[in-house]
N, C-alpha and C positions, 0 to 999 in steps of 0.2 A: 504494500500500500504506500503511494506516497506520504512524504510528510507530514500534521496535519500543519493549519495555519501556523506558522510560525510567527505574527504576532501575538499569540499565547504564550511566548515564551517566558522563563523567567528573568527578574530583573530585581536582584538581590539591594536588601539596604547597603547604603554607601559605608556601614561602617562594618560591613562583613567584606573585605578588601580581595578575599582569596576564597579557595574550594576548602582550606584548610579552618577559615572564621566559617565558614559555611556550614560546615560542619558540625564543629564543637560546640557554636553558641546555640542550636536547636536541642543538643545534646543533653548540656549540664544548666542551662539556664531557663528551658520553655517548662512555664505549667501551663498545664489544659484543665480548665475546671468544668463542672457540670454534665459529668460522665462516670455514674455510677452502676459498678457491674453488678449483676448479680451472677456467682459460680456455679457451673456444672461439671461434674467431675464423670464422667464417662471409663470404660474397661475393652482395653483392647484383647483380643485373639490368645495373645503370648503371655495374659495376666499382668500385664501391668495397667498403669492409670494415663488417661491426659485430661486436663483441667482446662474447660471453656470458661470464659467468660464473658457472659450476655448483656444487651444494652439493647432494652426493649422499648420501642415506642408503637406499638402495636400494627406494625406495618405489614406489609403484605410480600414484600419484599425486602432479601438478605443478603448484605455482604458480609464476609467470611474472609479476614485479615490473618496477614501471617508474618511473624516480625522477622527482624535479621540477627545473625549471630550472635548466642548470648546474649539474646533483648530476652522480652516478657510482652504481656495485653497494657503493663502498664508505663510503658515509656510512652511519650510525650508525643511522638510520632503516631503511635496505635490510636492513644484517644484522640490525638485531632483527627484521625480519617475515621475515628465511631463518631463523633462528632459530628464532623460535617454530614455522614451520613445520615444518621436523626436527625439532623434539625432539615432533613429533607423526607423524613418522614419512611425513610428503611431501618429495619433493625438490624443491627449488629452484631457479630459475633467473631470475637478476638480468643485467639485460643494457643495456648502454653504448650510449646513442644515439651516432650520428657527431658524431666528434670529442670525445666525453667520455670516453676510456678510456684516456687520457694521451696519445693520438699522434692528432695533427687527420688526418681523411681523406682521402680521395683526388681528391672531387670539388668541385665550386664550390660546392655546398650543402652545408649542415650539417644539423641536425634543426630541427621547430619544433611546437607546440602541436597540429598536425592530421596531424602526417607516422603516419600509418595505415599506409603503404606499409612502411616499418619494420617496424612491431608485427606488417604481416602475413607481412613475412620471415620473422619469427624464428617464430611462430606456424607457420608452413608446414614450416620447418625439423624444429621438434619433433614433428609430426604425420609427418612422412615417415621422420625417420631415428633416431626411438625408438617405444617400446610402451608408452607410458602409457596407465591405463584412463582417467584422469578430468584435466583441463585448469581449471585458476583463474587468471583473472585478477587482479593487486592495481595498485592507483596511488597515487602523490602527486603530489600538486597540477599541474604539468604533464603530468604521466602517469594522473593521473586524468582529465583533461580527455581526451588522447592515447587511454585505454581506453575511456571510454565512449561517444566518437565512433566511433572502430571499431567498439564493438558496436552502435550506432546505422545505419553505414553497411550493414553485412555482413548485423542484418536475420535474416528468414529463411533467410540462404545461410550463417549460423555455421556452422560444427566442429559438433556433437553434441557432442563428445570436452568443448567449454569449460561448463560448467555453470552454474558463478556467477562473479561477481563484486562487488570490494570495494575503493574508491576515497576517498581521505582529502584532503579540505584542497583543495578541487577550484577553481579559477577559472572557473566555467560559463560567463560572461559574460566574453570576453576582454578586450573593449574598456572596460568599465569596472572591472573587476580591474585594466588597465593604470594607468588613473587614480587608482585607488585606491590601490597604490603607488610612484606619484611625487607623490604627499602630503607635507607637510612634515612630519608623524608618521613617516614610512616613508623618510627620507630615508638614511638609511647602508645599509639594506636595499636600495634603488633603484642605490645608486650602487656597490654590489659586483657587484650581478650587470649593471651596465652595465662596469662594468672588466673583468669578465673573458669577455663575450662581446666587447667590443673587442679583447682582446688575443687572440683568437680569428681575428677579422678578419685582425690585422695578422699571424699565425703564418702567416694562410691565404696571405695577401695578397706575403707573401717565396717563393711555390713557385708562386703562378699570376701571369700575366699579366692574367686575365682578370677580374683584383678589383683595384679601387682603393681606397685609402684617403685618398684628399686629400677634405681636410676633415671629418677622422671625428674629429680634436678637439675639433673642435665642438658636439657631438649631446652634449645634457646630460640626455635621457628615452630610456627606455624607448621608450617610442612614436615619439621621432626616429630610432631606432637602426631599431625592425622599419619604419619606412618606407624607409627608407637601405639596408637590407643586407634582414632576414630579408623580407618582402613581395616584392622581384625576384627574388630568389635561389630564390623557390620558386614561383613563376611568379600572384601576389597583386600587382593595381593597385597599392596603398599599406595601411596598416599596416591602417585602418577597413576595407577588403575582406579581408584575413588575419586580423581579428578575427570579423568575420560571416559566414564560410564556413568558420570552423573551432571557433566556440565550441562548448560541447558541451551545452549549453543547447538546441542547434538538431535535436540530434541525439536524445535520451533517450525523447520520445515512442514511438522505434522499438524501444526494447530490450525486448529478447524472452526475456532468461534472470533470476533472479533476482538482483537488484544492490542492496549495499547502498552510499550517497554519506553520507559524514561532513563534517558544516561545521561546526567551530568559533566559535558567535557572537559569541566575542572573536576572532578571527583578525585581526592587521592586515590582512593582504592584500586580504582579500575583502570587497565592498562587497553593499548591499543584493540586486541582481541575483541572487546568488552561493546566497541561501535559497529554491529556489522551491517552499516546501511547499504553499501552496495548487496549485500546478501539477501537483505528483508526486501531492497525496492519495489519488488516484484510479484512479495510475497500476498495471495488474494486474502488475510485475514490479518496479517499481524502489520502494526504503528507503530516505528519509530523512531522517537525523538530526541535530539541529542544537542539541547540547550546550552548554549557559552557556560550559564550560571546554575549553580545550584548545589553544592558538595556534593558528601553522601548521607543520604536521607536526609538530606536541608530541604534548601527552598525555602528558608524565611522571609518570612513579610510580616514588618511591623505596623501597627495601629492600627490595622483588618481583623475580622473574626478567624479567617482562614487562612494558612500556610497555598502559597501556588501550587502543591502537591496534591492539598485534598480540593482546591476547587478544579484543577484537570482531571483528578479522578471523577470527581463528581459531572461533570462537563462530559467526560467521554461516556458516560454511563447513562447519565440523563440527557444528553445531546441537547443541553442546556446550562447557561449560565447561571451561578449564584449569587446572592448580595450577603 
């Protein structure tokens, strides 16, 4: 699909200077108030748990959010797209991959960039035990990758029920997204979400026997980490076969519903791989767009009710503008 208009693009306040303010000031400084979940804890196949959380305004119509690495339903990001989605009258539902809902799981595995089988739980769940007319997909950045693989795999055998979808800040290409941030630009970025999928490890690692952590001091990347733990753990040779059987790069030629993908061309994270508009130009279902501005999972905008994020999600979905 070509571009959409690109005067929709974003146009960051003057005092976020780079992809890198872009970034961390939506990060550690945005609240979003007036978004109160109510949880459902749900049981997957394998016995363990995944924990939704709902934001009901009695609507007839659902989007169904999925965050990025080592997020949660309650980063800043999540509620402005529940957000803006109620105050348009769909209800919401933002939902905790395993082990991100405050209390680590049950089983030896955790979630990872292709865990589909998740998204189809909860997806199966909603279609069986409510009566929504219409199904939306939203992602960030690991859950964009996570949604458009799924909608890649499943194909002609989707829901009907899921319509579109609309994915931000996406890592298409895992393996050199992984490289791209264990850069020494991306170096305190790298080393927070390497602490706390360690300390992950070692929470897991005091209730099973069947995880070791000797010599997990050691692992200084990302990518020493998904060789060591996420690549066994989810049944991936080493980290380069869990990057190439889950990218979603691999996947997108398949997607059959209307999808729009947002890459920010300042985004640190993401490396050249990461834009592949000569690829998609053509493609009859998938949009996308790859803005001057906007970090990763930014796009702020001050003194508005709404970040640029959630009024193009809400725009591409309702084919309409918001105030």
């Amino acid at each position: 699909m070509p571009v959409v208009d690109p005067t929709s693009y974003h146009q960051p306040p003057r005092l976020l200077i780079n992809g890198h303010f872009e970034t961390i000031y939506p990060a550690l400084l945005r609240t979003v108030n007036g978004v109160n979940y109510q949880r459902e804890r749900i049981f997957t196949a394998d016995d363990d748990f995944l924990d939704l959380d709902w934001s009901k305004v009695n609507g007839k119509q659902l989007v169904i959010i999925s965050h990025g690495l080592e997020g949660d339903t309650g980063r800043a990001y999540m509620k402005g797209m529940v957000r803006a989605f109620n105050n348009q009258g769909f209800d919401a539902l933002a939902w905790n991959y395993r082990g991100c809902s405050g209390e680590i799981n049950k089983q030896r595995r955790f979630y990872h960039s292709g865990a589909t089988d998740d998204l189809d739980v909860v997806i199966n769940h909603v279609i069986n035990q409510y009566t929504y007319d219409k199904l939306y997909l939203i992602g960030f950045s690991l859950g964009g990758n996570l949604t458009l693989k799924y909608l890649g795999e499943k194909n002609l055998t989707l829901s009907q029920k899921i319509e579109k979808s609309v994915v931000f800040s996406v890592p298409l290409n895992l393996h050199t997204s992984c490289l791209k941030i264990s850069e020494p630009a991306n170096f305190l970025y790298a080393r927070r979400f390497l602490k706390s999928l360690v300390g992950k490890i070692k929470s897991k690692a005091r209730v099973r026997s069947d995880l070791s952590t000797t010599g997990i001091g050691k692992i200084r990347t990302l990518m020493e980490f998904d060789d060591r733990y996420t690549a066994p753990m989810h049944g991936f040779g080493d980290a380069k076969d869990y990057y190439s059987k889950c990218s979603a790069i691999n996947f997108v030629d398949a997607i059959r519903i209307p999808t729009l993908i947002v890459n920010a061309k300042n985004d640190p994270f993401l490396p050249a791989e990461c834009y592949p508009a000569e690829k998609l130009k053509s493609h009859p279902h998938v949009y996308f767009e790859m803005p001057d501005k906007g970090g990763h999972v930014g796009f702020a905008v001050f003194g508005e009710p709404y970040y640029w994020s959630e009024r193009r999600a809400v725009e591409f979905i309702m084919e309409k503008n918001i105030n």
